[in-house]
ROFI-631808 format. One line per field, with one value per residue (C-alpha): residue in three letters; residue number from 1; x, y, z. Coordinates in nm, 2 decimals. Example, Ala and Ser with C-alpha at 12.3 -4.5 7.8 and 13.67 -1.06 7.14 Angstrom:
# ROFI-631808
resn = [ALA, SER]
resi = [1, 2]
u = [1.23, 1.37]
v = [-0.45, -0.11]
w = [0.78, 0.71]
//
This chain:
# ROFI-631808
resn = [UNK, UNK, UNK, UNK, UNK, UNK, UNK, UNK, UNK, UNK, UNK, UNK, UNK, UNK, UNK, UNK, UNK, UNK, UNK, UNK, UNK, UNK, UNK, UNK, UNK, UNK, UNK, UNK, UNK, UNK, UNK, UNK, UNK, UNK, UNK, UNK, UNK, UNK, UNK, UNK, UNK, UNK, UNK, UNK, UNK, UNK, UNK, UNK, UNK, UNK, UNK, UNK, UNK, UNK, UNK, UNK, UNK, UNK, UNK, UNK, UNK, UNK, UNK, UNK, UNK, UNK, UNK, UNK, UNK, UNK, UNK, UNK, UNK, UNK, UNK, UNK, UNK, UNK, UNK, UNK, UNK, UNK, UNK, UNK, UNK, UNK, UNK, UNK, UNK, UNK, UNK, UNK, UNK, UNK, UNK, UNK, UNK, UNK, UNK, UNK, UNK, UNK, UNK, UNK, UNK, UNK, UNK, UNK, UNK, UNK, UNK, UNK, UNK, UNK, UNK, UNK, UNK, UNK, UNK, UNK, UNK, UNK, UNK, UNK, UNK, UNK, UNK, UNK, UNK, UNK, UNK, UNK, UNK, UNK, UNK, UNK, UNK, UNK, UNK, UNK, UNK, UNK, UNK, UNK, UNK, UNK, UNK, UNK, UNK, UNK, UNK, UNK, UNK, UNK, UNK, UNK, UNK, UNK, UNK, UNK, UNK, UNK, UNK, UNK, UNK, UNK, UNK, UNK, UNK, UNK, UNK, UNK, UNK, UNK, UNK, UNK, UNK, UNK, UNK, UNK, UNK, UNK, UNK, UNK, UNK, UNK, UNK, UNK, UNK, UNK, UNK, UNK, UNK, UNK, UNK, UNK, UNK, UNK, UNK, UNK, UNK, UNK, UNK, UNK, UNK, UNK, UNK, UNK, UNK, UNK, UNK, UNK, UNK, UNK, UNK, UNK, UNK, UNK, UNK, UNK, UNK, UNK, UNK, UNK, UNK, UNK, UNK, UNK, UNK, UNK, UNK, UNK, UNK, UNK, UNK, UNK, UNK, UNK, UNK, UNK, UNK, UNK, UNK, UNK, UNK, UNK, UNK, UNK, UNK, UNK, UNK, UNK, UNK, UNK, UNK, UNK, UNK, UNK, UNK, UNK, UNK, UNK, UNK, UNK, UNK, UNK, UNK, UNK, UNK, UNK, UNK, UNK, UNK, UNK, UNK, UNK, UNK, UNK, UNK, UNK, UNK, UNK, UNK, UNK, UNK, UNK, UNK, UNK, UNK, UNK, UNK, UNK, UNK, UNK, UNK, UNK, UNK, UNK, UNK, UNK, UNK, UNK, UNK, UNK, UNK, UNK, UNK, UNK, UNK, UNK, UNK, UNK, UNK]
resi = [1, 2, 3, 4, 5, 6, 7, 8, 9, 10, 11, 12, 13, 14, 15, 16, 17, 18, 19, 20, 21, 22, 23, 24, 25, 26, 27, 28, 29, 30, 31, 32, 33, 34, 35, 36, 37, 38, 39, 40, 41, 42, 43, 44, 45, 46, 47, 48, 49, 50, 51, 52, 53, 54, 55, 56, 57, 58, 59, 60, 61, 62, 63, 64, 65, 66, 67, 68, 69, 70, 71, 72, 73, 74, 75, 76, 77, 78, 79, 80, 81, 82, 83, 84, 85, 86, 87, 88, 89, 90, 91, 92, 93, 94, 95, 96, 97, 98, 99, 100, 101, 102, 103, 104, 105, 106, 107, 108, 109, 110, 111, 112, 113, 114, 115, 116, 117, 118, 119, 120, 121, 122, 123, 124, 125, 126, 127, 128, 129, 130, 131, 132, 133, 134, 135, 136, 137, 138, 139, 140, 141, 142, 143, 144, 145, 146, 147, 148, 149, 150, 151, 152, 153, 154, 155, 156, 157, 158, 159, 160, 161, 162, 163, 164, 165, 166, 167, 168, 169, 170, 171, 172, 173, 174, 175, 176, 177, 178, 179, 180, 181, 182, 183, 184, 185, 186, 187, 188, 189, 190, 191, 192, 193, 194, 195, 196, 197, 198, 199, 200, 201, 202, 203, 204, 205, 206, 207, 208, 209, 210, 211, 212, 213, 214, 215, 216, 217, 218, 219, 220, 221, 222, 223, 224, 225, 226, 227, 228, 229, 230, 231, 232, 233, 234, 235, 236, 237, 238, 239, 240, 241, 242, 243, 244, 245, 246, 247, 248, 249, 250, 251, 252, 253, 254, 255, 256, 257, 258, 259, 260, 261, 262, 263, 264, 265, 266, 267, 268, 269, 270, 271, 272, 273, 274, 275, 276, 277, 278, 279, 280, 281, 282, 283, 284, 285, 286, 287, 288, 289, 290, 291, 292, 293, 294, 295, 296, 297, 298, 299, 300, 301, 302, 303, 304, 305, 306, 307, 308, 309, 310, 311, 312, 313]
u = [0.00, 0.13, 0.06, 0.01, 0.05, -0.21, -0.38, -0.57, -0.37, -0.08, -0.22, -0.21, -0.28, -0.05, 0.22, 0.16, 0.53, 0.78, 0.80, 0.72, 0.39, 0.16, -0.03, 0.15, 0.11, -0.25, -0.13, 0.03, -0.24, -0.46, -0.17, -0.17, -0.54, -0.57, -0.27, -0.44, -0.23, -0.35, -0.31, -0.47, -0.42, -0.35, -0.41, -0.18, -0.26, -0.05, 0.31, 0.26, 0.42, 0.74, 0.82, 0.91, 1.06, 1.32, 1.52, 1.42, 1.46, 1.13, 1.10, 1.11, 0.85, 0.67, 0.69, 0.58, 0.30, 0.14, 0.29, 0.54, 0.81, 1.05, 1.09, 1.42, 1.35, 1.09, 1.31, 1.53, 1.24, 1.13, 0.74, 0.56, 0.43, 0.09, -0.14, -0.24, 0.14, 0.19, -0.10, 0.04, 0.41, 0.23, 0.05, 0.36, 0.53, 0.27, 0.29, 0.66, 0.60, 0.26, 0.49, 0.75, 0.51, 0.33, 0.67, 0.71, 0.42, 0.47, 0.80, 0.76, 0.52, 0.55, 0.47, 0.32, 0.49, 0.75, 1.15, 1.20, 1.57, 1.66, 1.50, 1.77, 1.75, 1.66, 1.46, 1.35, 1.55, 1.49, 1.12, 1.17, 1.00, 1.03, 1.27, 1.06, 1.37, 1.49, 1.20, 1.14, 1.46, 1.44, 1.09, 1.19, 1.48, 1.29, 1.05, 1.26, 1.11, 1.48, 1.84, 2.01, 1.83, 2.02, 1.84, 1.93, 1.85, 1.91, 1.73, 1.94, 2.03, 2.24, 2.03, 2.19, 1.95, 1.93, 2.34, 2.33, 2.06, 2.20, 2.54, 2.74, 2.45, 2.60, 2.29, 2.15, 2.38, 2.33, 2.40, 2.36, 2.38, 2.34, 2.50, 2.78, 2.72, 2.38, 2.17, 2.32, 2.67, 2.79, 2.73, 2.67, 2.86, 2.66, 2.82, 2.89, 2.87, 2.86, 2.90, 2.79, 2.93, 2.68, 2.52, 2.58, 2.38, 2.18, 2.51, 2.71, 2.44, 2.42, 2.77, 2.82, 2.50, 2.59, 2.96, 2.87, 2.47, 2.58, 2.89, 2.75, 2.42, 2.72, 2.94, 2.67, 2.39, 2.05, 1.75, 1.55, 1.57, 1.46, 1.45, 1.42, 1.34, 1.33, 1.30, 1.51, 1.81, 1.58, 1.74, 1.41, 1.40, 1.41, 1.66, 1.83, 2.18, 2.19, 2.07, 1.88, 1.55, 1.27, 1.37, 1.69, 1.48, 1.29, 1.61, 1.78, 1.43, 1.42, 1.79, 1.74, 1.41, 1.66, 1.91, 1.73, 1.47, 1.79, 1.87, 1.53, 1.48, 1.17, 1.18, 1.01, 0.99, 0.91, 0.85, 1.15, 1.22, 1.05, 1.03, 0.87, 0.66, 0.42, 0.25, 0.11, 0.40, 0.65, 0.38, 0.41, 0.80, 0.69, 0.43, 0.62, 0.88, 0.63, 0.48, 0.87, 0.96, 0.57, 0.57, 0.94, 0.82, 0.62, 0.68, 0.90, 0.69, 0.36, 0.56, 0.69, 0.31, 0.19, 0.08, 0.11, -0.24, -0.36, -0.61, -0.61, -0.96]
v = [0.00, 0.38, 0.63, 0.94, 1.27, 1.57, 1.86, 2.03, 2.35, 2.15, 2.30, 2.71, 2.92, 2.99, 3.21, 3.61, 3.60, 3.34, 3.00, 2.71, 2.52, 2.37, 2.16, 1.81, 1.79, 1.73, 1.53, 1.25, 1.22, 1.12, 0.88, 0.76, 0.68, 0.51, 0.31, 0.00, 0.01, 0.04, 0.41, 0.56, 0.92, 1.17, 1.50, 1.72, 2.00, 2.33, 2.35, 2.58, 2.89, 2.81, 2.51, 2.69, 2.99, 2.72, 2.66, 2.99, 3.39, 3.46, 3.82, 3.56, 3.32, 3.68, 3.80, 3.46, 3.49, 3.85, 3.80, 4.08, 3.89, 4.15, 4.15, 4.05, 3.71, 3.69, 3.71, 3.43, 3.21, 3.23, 3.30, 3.62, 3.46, 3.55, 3.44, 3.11, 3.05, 3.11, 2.83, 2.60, 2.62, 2.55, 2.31, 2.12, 2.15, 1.98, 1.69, 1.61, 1.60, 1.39, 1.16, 1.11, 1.02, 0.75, 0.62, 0.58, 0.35, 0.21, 0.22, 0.40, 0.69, 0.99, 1.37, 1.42, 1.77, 1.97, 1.85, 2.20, 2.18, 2.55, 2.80, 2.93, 3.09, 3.46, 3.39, 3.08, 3.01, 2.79, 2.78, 2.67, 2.89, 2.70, 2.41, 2.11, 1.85, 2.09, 2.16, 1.82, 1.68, 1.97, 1.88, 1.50, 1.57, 1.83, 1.59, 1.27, 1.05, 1.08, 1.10, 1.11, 1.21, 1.15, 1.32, 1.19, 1.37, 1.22, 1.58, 1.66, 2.00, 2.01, 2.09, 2.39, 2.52, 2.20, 2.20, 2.54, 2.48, 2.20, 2.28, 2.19, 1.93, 1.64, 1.48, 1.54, 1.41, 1.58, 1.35, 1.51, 1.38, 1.59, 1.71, 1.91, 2.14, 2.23, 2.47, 2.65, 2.77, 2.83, 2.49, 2.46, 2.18, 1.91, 1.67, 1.47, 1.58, 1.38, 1.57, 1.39, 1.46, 1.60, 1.25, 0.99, 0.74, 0.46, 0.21, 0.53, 0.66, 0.36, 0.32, 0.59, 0.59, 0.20, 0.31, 0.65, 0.50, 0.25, 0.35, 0.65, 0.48, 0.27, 0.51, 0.77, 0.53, 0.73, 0.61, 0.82, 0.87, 1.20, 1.14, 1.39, 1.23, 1.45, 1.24, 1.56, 1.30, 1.19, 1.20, 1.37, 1.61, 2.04, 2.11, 1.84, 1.75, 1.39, 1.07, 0.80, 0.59, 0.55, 0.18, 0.39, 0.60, 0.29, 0.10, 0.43, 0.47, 0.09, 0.08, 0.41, 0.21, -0.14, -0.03, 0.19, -0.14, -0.36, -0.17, -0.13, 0.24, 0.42, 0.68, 0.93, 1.08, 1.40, 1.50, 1.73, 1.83, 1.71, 1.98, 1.93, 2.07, 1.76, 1.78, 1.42, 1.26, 1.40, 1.32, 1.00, 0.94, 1.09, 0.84, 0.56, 0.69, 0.66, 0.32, 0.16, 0.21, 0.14, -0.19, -0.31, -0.65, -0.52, -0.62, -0.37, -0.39, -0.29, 0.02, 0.15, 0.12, 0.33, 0.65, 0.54, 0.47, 0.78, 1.02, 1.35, 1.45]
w = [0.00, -0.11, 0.20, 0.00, 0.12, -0.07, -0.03, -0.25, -0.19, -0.34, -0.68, -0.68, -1.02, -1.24, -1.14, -1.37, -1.33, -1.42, -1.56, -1.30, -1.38, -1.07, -1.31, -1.26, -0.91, -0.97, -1.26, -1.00, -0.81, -1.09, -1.22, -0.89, -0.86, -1.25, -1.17, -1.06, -0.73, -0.41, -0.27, 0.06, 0.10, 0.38, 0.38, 0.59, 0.82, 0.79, 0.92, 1.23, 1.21, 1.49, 1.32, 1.03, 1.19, 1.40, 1.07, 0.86, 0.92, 1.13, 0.94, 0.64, 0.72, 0.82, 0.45, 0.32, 0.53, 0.45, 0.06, 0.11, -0.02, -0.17, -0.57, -0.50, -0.31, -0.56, -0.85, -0.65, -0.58, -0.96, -0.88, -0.71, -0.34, -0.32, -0.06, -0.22, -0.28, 0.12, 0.16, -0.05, 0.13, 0.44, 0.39, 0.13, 0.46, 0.66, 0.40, 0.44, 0.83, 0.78, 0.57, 0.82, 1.08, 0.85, 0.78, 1.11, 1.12, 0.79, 0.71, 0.39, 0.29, 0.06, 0.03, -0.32, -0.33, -0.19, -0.18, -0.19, -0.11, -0.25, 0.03, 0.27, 0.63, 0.48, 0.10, -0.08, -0.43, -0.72, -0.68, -0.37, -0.06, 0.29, 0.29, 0.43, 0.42, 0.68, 0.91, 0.92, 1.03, 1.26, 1.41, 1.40, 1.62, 1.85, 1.92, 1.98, 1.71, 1.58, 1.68, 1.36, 1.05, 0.70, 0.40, 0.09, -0.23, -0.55, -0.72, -1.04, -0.89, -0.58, -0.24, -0.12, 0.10, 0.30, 0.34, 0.44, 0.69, 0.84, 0.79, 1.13, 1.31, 1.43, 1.40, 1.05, 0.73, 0.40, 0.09, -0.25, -0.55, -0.85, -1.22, -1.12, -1.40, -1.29, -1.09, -0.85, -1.01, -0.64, -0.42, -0.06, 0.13, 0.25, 0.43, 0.15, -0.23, -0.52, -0.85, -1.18, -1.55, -1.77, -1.96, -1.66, -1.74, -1.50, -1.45, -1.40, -1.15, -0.95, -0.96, -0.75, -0.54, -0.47, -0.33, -0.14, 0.00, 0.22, 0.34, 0.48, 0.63, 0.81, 0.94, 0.99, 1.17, 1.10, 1.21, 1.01, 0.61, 0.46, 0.07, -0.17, -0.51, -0.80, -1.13, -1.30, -1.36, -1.68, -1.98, -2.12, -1.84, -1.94, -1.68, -1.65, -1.78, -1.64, -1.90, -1.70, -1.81, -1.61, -1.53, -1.40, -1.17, -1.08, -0.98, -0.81, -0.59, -0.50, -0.39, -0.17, -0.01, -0.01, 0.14, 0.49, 0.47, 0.49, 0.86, 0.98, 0.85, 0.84, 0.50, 0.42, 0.06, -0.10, -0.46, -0.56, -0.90, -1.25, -1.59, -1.92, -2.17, -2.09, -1.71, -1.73, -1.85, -1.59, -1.34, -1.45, -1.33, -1.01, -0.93, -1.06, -0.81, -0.54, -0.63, -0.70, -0.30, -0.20, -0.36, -0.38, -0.58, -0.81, -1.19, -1.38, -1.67, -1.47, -1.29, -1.61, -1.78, -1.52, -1.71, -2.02, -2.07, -1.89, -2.00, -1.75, -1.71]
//
């Protein structure tokens, strides 16, 4: 069974300024619900306002609220944050928590949004506003339900935000791997950094996410996964530069799950990063994402037909 994160604020109109597009998150749920898979969905409350103020600037989280984010930030975050906007960060938020507390139950559960690994202490970036990975791990350690928190995100663009937020915890470890050529030109540390070559391809990828993965689940002993998986390593994706299939995705998603299963880790995923000129059909990776970890045994043949018989409505 898929434990599904959504809200309907996860959708928000399209932006009168810049060039992200809303309508694919919509787009998975329906691919999730004509997939012939067995989904049960949650829907998140908002992220209360301290929990979000703990990792980010609380004159920041104050603009965000009141949409008064400068032109500036705006500029930086690639949309104009208007008061639906500031609803839908909440509540995105919300879902990442939601998720790690049904992981904790089930073992594995995903947020159908967010992953927004960009926003910093002081402005969001990269169409990212609030940085759920962090507030999370923050609010998973604050509460005790964790001791060591690693977040893992296999997004095609390096998380900055969530190195530069969590830069210095002994408790929370940062793994990225990305296209080193990519968005941002200036990298954060995380704790650990793998940079890709433009084209790496799925043995290349798992090459390295096979040598790096489990040597730092060993040596770094989490007991909670944070996993930000954006399908932008597609070789079809807009902005992306890396070259993997969807069977790659499948196989990179499965060994992630495989590998915190293998020592008893809950993990909780959200969306991250997917672009194209088709909503449905990058939906489609992103639910396939979902339902690889969800059901581990599953046929490759059925996971990579899901969407590919799917009319939106």
């Amino acid at each position: 069974m898929l434990h599904v994160v959504h809200h309907a604020d996860y959708m928000a109109p399209a932006p009168t300024r810049g060039t992200f597009r809303f309508d694919k998150y919509m787009a998975v749920m329906q691919v999730l619900r004509h997939s012939g898979f067995g989904i049960t969905e949650h829907a998140p409350e908002p992220s209360p306002r301290e929990w979000l103020e703990a990792v980010h600037d609380p004159a920041y989280v104050e603009e965000v609220f009141t949409a008064s984010v400068p032109r500036e930030k705006e500029r930086r975050i690639g949309f104009p944050v208007t008061p639906r906007i500031a609803a839908r960060v909440r509540h995105t938020n919300g879902g990442t928590w939601l998720a790690a507390q049904l992981a904790l139950r089930h073992g594995y559960a995903a947020n159908s949004a967010a992953g927004s690994h960009h926003a910093l202490h002081e402005t969001g970036a990269g169409y990212c506003v609030f940085n759920d990975l962090a507030v999370t791990a923050n609010r998973l350690l604050a509460e005790g339900a964790a001791k060591r928190v690693l977040i893992v995100d296999c997004d095609v663009h390096q998380g900055d935000g969530t190195a530069s937020l969590m830069a210095g915890r002994a408790d929370v470890f940062t793994l990225s791997l990305h296209a080193e050529k990519n968005f941002p030109a200036r990298k954060a540390r995380s704790s650990l950094d793998v940079g890709l070559p433009d084209g790496t391809d799925d043995a290349a990828y798992m090459a390295a996410l096979t040598v790096h993965l489990p040597r730092v689940m060993g040596k770094f002993a989490p007991d909670f996964v944070l996993y930000q998986a954006g399908v932008d390593p597609h070789g079809d994706d807009r902005l992306g530069r890396l070259s993997l299939t969807d069977a790659g995705l499948i196989a990179r998603d499965r060994y992630v799950l495989a590998q915190a299963q293998a020592r008893g880790l809950p993990v909780a995923s959200a969306l991250g990063g997917g672009y194209g000129e088709d909503p449905v059909t990058v939906a489609a990776r992103h639910a396939r994402s979902m339902l690889a970890m969800a059901y581990p045994d599953a046929p490759l043949e059925n996971l990579l037909a899901v969407g590919t018989v799917f009319t939106p409505v």
